[in-house]
Structures are given as C-alpha cells and as structure tokens.
N, C-alpha and C positions, 0 to 999 in steps of 0.2 A: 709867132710860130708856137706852135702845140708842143710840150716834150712829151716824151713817149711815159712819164708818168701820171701826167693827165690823161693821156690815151686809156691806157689801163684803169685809170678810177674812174671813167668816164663809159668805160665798156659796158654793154646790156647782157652781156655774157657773164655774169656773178655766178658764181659757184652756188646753185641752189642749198636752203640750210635744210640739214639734216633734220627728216622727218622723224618725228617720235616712233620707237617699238609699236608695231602694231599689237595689243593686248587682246590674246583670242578667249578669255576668259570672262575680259572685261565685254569685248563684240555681243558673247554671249547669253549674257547679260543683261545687254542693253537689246537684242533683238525679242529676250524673255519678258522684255514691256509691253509687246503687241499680243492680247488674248487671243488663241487658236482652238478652235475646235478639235476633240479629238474622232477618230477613225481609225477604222480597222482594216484593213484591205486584204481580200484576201482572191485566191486562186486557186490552180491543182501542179500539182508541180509535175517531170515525166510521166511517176509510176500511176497517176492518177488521182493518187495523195491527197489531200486539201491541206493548203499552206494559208498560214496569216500570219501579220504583225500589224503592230503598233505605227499608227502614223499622227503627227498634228498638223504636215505640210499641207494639204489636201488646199486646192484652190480651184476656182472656175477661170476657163482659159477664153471661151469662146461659147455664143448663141447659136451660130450659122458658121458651120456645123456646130452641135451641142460639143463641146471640147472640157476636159476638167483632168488638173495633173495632180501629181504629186511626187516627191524624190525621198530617193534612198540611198545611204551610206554605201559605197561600194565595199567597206569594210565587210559590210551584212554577212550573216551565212546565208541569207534568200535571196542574194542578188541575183544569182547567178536561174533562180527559179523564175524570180518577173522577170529577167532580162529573156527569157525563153518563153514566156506565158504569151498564148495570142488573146487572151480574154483578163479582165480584173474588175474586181467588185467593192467599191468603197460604202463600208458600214459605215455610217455618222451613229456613236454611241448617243444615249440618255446619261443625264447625270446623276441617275441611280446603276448605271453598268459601269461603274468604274471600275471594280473588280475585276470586267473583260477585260478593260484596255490594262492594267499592271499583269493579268493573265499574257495576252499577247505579247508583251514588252519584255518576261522574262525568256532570256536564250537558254535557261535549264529546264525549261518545262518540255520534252520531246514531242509528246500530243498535243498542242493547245484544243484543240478542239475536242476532246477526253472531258464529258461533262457538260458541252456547251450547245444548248438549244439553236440547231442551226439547219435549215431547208436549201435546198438547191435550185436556181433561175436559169437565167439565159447563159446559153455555152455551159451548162453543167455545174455552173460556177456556185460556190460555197457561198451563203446569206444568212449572217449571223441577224435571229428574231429578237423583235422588239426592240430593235434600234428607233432612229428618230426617223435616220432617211436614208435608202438604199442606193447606189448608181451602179450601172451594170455596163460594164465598158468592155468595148474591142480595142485591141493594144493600135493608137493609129500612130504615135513616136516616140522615140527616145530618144534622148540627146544627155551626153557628157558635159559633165558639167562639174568643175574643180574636185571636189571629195565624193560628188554624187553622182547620180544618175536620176536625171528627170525624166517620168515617165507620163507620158499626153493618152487618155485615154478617149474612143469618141462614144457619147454614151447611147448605148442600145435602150435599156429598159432603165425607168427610173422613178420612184415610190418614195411617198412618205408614212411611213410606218405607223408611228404615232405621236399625236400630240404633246408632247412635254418639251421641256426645258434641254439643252444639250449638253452634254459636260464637255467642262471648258479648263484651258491649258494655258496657266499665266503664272509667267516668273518662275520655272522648273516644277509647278506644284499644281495641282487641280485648285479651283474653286468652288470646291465643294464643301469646305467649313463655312464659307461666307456666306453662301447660298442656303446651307441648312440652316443655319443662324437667324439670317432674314426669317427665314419661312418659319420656324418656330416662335420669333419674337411676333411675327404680323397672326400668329396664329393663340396667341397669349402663354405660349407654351415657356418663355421665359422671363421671369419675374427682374424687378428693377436689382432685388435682392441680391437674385443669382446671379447678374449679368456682373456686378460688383464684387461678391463673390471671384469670380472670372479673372477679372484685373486684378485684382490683389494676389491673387499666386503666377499671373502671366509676370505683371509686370514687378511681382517681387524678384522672382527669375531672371528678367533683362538688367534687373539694373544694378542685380548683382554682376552681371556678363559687361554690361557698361562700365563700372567701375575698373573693370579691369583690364577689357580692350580698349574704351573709348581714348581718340587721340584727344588732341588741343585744339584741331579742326572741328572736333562732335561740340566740345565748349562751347568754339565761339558761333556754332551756329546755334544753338541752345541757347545762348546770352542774347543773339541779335532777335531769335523769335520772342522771347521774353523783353523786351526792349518794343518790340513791335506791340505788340498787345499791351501795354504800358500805354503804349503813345495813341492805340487804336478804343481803350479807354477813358484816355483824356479829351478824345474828338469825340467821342459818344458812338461810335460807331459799333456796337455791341453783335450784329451779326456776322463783321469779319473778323471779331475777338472769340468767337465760338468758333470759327475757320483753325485760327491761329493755335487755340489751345488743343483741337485734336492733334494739330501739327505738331504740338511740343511733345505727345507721347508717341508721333510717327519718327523724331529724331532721338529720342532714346532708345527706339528699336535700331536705327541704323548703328549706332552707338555700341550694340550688343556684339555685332557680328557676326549674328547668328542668323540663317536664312529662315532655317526653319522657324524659327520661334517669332521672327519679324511676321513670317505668315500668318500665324495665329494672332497675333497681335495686330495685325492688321484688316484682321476679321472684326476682331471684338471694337477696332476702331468704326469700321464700317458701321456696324451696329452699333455704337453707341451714338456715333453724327447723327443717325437716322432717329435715334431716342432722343437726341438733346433736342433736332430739326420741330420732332413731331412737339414737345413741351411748348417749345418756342412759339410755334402756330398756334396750340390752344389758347397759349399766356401771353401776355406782354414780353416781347425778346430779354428786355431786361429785367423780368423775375429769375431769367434763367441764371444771371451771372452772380456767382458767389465772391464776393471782394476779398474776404481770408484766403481766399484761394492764390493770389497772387503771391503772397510773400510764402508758404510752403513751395511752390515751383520754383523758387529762387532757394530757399534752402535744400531744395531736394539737387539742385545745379552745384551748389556749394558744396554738398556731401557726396559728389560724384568726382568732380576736381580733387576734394581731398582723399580721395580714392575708399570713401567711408562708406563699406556697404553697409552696417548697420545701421550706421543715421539716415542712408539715401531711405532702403527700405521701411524702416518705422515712418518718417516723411512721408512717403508714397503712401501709405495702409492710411495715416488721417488725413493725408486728400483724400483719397475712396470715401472715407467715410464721412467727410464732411460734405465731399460733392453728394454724396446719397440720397445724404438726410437733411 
C-alpha cells in the first residue's frame, strides 16, 4: 500500500519554480539588436494642422490588400490625433536626414514642420521631400495593444523617392557613424594613420571606464578569448584568430559600461575587420598576424584586473602602434 507521502512526492502537481524578474530594461535591450529603419509618419490633426513623429516600428502587414502598420505609445501627446486621423503617411528617411528624425522625436519643438521641406498627397496628407520612400495610407485598423496602440494602414498611394541608402536604428543609436566610416575609408578619405589615430583616444577612453566598471565576469571572458586565439594559433588557423582579436577589443567595450562609447568603438571595429579583411586578401592571411601582439593583450588584461589605468592605457597606445606599423 502507498502512504500518503509517497502520494505527495509522487504528484505531477509541483509547485512551479519561481520565474526570474522580468527585466524591462534588459527586454529593451535585447529587442535594440534587431536594426529598424526609421520613419516619419505623419497627418493633420482636427484644426487642419499637420502633425508628425518619430517612428522605427513601421512594418509590412499584407500584399492583398496592400496592408503596412505601425504603434504608438499611448502615453504620446499625438495619440490621441492618429487615434482620430482617417488618413496617415509614412516618410521612410535617408541616412543623411537624420536631423529630421531627432527633429520629429523632440516633444519641445511645437512646429516640427517650421523649416522643413514638405508637399502635400493623397487626403491632403503632409509628405516630407527627399525621403527614400513614401506610403500614403487610409486609417483601415486599430487595435490595443499592452502600452500601445497598433495602427494598420491600407496603402492608397505609394513612391520611391530617391535612390540612397536609409537611415537605420540599432541598439538605441542610428548607424550613421558606421556607415559614414565605411564610405570614407572605401573612398580613401581615411588613412591607416588616422583610423589608428582613432583607437588610441576611443580606446584610451574605455579602458580607463573598464578599469573601473569592469566585473570578474568582463576578466574571465577576456582570459577565455585570449586563451582562444592562443590555442587558434597553435592550430594554424590565422583567419579565425583575426575573428578573435577584433572580439577582444569588442569585450573591453562591454567592460566599459558605456553605451555610447561602445558605439563608437564598435564602428571603428567594423572598420577596421574590413581593413585587416581587405590586407588579408591582398597578402598571405598570415603576414597579417603580428606575434608581439599576443603577450601586450595579456599585459593589457593584467593591468585592467589590477585596476591600473595607466599601465592598461600606455599598453594599449603600443599595441596601436605596433599593429600600425
């Protein structure tokens, strides 16, 4: 016979374990990985008005019929204008109007449209010029939706304005330093010189910020990528050891703390993968690899633990200059 405390340890009825905090900061974060185009949307509000903002939700819903939404904060002061608009127009910006879109975004500016080259379409509706690409929508749903309000437009009139590149919305920051970067380095417009130059005051910067935020966590992932490229050395495998080593100054940046400055350094990283890539191709992969370089990344690790920003940084200035030259 069963006692009733095998019954109990036996039950499929267990107290489910307590799920972790959800961290809405961390969410945020993590949905800031997916790059998004930005847009402008805009309408006319009652008096006739012409109202815009800032949006990066902007997605395609439907072919048949042509369908495309986007949501808004019900916090907005405009919600309450598109939740009454029977017509709405999504400006997809260039990645030279970014001025528009932090124009649109600020709620102290009362005119946005004070100064900004803008014609009128279908439904009267406001069409900010020399965008990428226009849609011209009648309001066909709305639906409620947690903190927002998803609005379905179905699109009437719809143009591609002009040919360029679109500015784009990744990780709370445009990518527009990365983008200009590329295009001047592919244009010759910056030297091996300056791009070195560059890292030596970014990354004097972080790792004074690393020395002093970085945990034990930022270490041992710094020890274990260094350990990697050790062992990816010893196999001969010299193009995933140029992988590795961009990665070792992409976790000094996370090391820092700093959003901002990780972005900029995560530009100059971009560019410089694309410098070491391009050497690599002309030359044998393994002229590219400088062997002094290995024990300085290890000294520069050692001077971060001992919380030494002048050793990390001097360290740091003759790698620059030894990878240079």
């Amino acid at each position: 016979m069963t006692d009733s405390k095998t019954l109990v340890d036996a039950s499929p009825f267990q107290a489910p374990a307590v799920a972790p905090a959800f961290d809405s900061q961390e969410f945020r974060r993590a949905l800031g990985t997916f790059p998004t185009g930005v847009a402008i949307i805009t309408t006319r509000d009652a008096e006739g008005a012409p109202s815009g903002l800032t949006c990066n939700s902007f997605s395609s819903v439907s072919l048949e019929p042509p369908l495309v939404l986007w949501s808004l904060r019900k916090a907005s002061k405009s919600i309450e204008i598109f939740r009454a608009a029977k017509s709405f127009a999504i400006n997809v910006l260039a990645e030279d109007q970014d001025h528009l879109s932090q124009r649109f975004a600020t709620s102290s500016i009362t005119d946005k449209f004070e100064g900004v080259h803008w014609t009128t379409g279908y439904s009267n509706l406001p069409l900010i010029e020399q965008c990428v690409a226009r849609f011209q929508c009648s309001t066909f749903a709305q639906h409620d939706a947690g903190d927002h309000i998803i609005f379905i437009g179905q699109v009437e009139k719809f143009e591609v304005v002009r040919e360029e590149d679109p500015l784009v919305f990744y990780k709370g920051a445009y990518m527009m330093l990365t983008q200009s970067l590329r295009s001047m380095a592919q244009k010759g417009k910056i030297s091996h010189h300056e791009l070195a130059q560059a890292r030596l005051l970014i990354y004097g910067m972080l790792l004074k910020l690393a020395c002093q935020n970085g945990e034990e966590s930022d270490f041992v992932a710094l020890e274990a990528n260094l350990n990697h490229m050790d062992q990816l050395v010893a196999a001969g495998n010299m193009t995933d050891r140029m992988k590795a080593a961009i990665k070792f100054f992409d976790l000094i940046s996370l090391a820092a703390r700093n959003d901002v400055m990780r972005l900029i350094a995560q530009s100059l990283n971009t560019l410089l993968q694309h410098t070491v890539q391009a050497r690599a191709e002309q030359n044998n992969v393994n002229l590219v690899y400088v062997p002094e370089l290995d024990s300085l990344r290890w000294k520069i690790l050692a001077a971060m633990r001992e919380r030494n920003v002048a050793l990390a940084v001097t360290t740091m200035d003759l790698y620059i200059e030894r990878a240079t030259h």
